[in-house]
C-alpha positions in Angstrom: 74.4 5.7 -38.2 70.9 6.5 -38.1 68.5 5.5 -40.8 67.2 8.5 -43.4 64.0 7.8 -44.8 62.7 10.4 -47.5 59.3 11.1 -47.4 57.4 11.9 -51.3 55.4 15.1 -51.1 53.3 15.1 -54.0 51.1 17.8 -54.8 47.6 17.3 -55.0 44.9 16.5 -52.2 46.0 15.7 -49.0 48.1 16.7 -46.6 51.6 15.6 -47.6 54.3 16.9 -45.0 52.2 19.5 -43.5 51.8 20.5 -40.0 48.2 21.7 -40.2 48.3 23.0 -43.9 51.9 24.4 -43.6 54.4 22.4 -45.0 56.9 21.2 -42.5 60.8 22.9 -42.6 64.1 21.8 -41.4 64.2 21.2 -37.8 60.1 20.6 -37.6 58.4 17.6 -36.1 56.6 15.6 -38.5 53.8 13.7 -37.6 52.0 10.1 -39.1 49.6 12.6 -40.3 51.9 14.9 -42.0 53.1 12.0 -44.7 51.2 9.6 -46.8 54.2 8.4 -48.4 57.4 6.4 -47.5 60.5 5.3 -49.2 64.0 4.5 -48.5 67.1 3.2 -50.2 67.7 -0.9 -50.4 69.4 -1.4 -47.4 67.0 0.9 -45.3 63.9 -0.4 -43.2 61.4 1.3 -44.8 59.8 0.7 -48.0 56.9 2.1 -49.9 54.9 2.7 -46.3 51.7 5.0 -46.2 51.4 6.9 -43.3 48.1 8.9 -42.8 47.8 9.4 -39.2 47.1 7.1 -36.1 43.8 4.6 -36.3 41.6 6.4 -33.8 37.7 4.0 -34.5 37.1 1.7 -37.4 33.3 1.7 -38.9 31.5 -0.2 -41.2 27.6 -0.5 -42.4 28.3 3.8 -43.0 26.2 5.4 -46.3 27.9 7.3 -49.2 25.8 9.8 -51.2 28.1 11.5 -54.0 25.9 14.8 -54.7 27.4 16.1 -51.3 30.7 13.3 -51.1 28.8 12.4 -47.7 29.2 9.3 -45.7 26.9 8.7 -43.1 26.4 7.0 -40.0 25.0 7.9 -36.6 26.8 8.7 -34.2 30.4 7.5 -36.2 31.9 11.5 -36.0 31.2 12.5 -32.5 35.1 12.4 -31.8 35.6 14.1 -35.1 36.8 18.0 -33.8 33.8 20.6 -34.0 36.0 23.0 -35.5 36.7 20.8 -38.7 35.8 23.6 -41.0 32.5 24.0 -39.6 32.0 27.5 -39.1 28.3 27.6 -39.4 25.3 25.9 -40.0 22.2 27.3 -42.2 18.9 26.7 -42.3 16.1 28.8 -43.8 18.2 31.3 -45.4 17.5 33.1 -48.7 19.2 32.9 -52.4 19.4 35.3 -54.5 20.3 34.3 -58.3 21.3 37.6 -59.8 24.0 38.0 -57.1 24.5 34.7 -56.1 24.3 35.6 -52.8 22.8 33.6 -49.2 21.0 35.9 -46.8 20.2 35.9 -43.5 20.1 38.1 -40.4 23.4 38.0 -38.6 24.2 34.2 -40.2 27.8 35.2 -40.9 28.6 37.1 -38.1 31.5 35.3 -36.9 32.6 34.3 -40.2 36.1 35.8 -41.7 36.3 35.0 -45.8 39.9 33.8 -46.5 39.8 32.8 -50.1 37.8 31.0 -52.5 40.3 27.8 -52.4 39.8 27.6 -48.5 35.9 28.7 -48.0 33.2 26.1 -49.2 29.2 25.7 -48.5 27.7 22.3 -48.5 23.8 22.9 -49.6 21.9 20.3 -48.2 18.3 21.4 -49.0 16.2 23.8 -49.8 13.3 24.2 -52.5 15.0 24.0 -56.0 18.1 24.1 -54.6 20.7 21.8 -56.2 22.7 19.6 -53.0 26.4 19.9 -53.5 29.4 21.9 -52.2 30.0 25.7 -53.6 32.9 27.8 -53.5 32.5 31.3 -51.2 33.2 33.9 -53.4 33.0 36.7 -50.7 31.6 38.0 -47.4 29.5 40.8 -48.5 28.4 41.5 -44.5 27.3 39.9 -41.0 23.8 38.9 -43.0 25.1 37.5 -46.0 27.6 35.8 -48.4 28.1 35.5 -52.3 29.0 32.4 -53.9 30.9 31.5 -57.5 28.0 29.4 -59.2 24.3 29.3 -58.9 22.8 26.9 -56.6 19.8 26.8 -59.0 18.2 29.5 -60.8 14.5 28.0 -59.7 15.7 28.7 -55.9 15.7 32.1 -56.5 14.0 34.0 -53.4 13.2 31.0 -51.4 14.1 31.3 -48.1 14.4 27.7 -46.7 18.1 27.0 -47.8 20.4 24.9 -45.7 23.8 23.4 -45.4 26.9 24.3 -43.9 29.6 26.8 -43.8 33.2 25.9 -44.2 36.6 27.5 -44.0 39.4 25.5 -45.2 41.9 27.2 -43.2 40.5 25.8 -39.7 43.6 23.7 -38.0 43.2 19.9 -36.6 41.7 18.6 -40.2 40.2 15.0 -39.7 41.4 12.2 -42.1 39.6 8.9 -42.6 41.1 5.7 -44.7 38.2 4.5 -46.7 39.1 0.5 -46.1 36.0 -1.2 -48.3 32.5 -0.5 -49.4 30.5 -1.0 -52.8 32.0 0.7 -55.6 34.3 2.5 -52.8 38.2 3.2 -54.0 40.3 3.0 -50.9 42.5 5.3 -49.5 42.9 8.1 -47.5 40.7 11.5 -47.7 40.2 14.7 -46.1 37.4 15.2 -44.0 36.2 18.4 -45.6 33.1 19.5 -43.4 31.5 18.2 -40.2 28.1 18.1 -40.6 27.0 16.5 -37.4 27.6 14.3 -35.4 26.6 11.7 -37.9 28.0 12.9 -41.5 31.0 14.7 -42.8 31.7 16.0 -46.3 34.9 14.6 -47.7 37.0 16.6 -50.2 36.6 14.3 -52.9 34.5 12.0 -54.0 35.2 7.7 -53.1 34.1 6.6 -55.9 30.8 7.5 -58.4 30.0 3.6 -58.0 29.6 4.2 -54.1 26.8 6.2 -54.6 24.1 5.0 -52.7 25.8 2.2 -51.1 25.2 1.8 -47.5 28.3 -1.1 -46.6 31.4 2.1 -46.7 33.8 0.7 -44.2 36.4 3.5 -43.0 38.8 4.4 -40.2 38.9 7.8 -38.6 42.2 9.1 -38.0 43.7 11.0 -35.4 45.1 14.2 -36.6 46.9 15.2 -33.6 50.7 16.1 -33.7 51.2 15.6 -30.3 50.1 12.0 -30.9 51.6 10.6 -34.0 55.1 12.4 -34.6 58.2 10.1 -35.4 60.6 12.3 -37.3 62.7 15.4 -37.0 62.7 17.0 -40.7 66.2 17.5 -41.8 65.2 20.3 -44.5 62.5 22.4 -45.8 59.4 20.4 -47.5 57.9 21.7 -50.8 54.7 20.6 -52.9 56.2 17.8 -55.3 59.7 17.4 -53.1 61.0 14.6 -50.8 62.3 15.7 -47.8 65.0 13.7 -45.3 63.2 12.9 -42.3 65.6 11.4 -39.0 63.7 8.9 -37.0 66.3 8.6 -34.0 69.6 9.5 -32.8 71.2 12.7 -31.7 70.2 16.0 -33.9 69.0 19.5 -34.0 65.4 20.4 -33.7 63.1 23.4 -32.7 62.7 23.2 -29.1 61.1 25.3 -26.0 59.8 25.3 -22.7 56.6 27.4 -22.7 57.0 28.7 -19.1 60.6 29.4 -19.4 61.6 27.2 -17.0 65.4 26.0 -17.3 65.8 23.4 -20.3 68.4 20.6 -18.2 69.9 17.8 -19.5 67.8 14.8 -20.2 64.8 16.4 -19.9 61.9 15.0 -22.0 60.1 16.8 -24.8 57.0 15.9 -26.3 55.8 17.8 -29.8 53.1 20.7 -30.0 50.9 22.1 -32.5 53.6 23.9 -34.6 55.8 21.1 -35.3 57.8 22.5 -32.2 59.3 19.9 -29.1 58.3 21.8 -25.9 59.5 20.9 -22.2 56.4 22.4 -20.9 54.1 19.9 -19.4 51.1 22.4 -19.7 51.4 22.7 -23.4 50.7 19.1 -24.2 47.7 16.7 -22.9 47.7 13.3 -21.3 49.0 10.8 -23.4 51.2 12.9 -25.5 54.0 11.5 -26.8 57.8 12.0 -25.6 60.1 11.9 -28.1 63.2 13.5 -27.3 65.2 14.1 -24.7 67.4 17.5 -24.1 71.3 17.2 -24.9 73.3 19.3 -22.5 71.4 22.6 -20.9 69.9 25.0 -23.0 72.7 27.7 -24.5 69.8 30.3 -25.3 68.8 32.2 -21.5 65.2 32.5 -22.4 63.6 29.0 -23.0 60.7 30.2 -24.0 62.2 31.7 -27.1 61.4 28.4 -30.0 65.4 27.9 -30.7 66.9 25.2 -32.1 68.9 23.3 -29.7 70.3 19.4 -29.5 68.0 16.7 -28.8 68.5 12.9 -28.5 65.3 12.0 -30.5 63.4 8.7 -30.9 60.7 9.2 -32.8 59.5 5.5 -33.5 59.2 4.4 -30.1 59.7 7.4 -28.0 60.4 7.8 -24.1 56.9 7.0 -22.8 53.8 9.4 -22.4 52.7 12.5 -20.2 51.1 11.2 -17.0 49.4 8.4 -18.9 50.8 4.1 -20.0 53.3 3.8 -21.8 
């Protein structure tokens, strides 16, 4: 019989059972990113294991500064994806204190508010501005947005504020493990904003004794489904809950073939972005992971439709990769 771990999904920071900040359900694909916590009964294999997502590059010698929960070093985030909540950056835009409210011309165009949990600005300068991350409070138009606190009432009409825009919504979220560093508490964090190429924003702070320090060692972690699944969820995962997770052996699972091309036995699956296991080699990129293979031919006519349908699944060590090693 195949072992059942149950995976803790604590509430909080972080991305506990989540498939890109929706909580995995029965018959989902969770990946090493989706958990940050494992346990299992005595006689299982697993015990007390964090999983955060794969190692992707290791740095050390990187800066923290704790106004803006920045770590720095050059070059370090290039592989960290553009889209990381970075909707926008700003430079010599104008506050306002009685509205609380950044303007400038056509700025926010291709910014669409979804609520003040999700939508964050990082101020990163500007005269009398305070540095530090602020809470969107609205889009008012293409030219300008209103925040929920005062960036400094001394900035009022100066017109040389800059940061970033953020929306917390965006999918493919970076994670780093913070291994070591000066005052540093380790563990894993949520890459809040990309703000080049060399610094990102984290969600929360490392540690008010890293302030300053410029020895922050850290892992970057890939984020990607496609690349770090190992389980099949057996039920629905909630914010506090623990959730039955199979790791191999014959099960049910949400399966497709994006082209609609016939689903035969044997054939090999690998997991896309919605937790689904898809037959369709266009849908996944070199290197992606196969971790199931079909069980009998598929009893729904249209393939495309995301069914649930029988899979032999081996999550842990899988059947190989798309077109690349093993």
């Amino acid at each position: 019989m195949a072992h059942l771990p149950v995976l803790s999904s604590p509430t909080g920071n972080g991305f506990a059972l989540k498939n890109f900040d929706t909580y995995v359900t029965a018959n989902e694909a969770v990946a090493l990113g989706d958990c940050v916590q494992l346990s299992m009964s005595s006689d299982g294999i697993f015990t007390s294991c964090y999983l955060a997502g794969q190692d992707n590059a290791a740095s050390t010698g990187a800066s923290f500064a704790n106004t803006l929960k920045r770590i720095t070093k050059v070059g370090a985030f290039a592989s960290v994806p553009g889209n990381t909540n970075t909707i926008t950056a700003l430079s010599g835009a104008q506050w306002t204190e009685s509205s609380k409210t950044i303007t400038k011309s056509a700025a926010f165009t291709n910014y669409t508010f979804t609520s003040a949990s999700n939508d964050k600005v990082v101020i990163t300068g500007g005269t009398n501005a305070t540095v530090g991350i602020y809470t969107v409070a609205g889009k008012t138009s293409a030219d300008a947005i209103t925040l929920t606190a005062s960036i400094g009432a001394l900035a009022d009409t100066q017109v040389d504020i800059a940061g970033n825009l953020g929306n917390g919504s965006a999918s493919g979220l970076a994670r780093i493990k913070v291994t070591g560093g000066t005052g540093a508490t380790t563990g894993f964090y949520q890459v809040y904003i990309k703000i080049s190429d060399d610094a990102i924003s984290l969600d929360r702070t490392i540690g008010a004794g890293a302030d300053g320090q410029s020895n922050i060692a850290f892992t970057l972690l890939d984020p990607k489904l496609e690349h770090g699944v190992f389980g099949i969820a057996l039920e629905d995962a909630s914010s506090g809950g623990q959730v039955k997770v199979r790791l191999h052996g014959v099960c049910k699972a949400f399966t497709r073939n994006t082209a609609d091309a016939a689903i035969a036995s044997m054939n090999l699956y690998a997991p896309v972005a919605d937790g689904t296991l898809d037959s369709d080699a266009a849908t996944y990129g070199i290197n992606a992971k196969f971790v199931a293979r079909a069980v009998g031919t598929a009893l729904v006519s249209t393939t495309a439709t995301r069914a649930l349908r029988l899979v032999q699944f081996n999550g842990i060590s899988g059947y190989g990769n798309y077109a690349g090693a093993n």
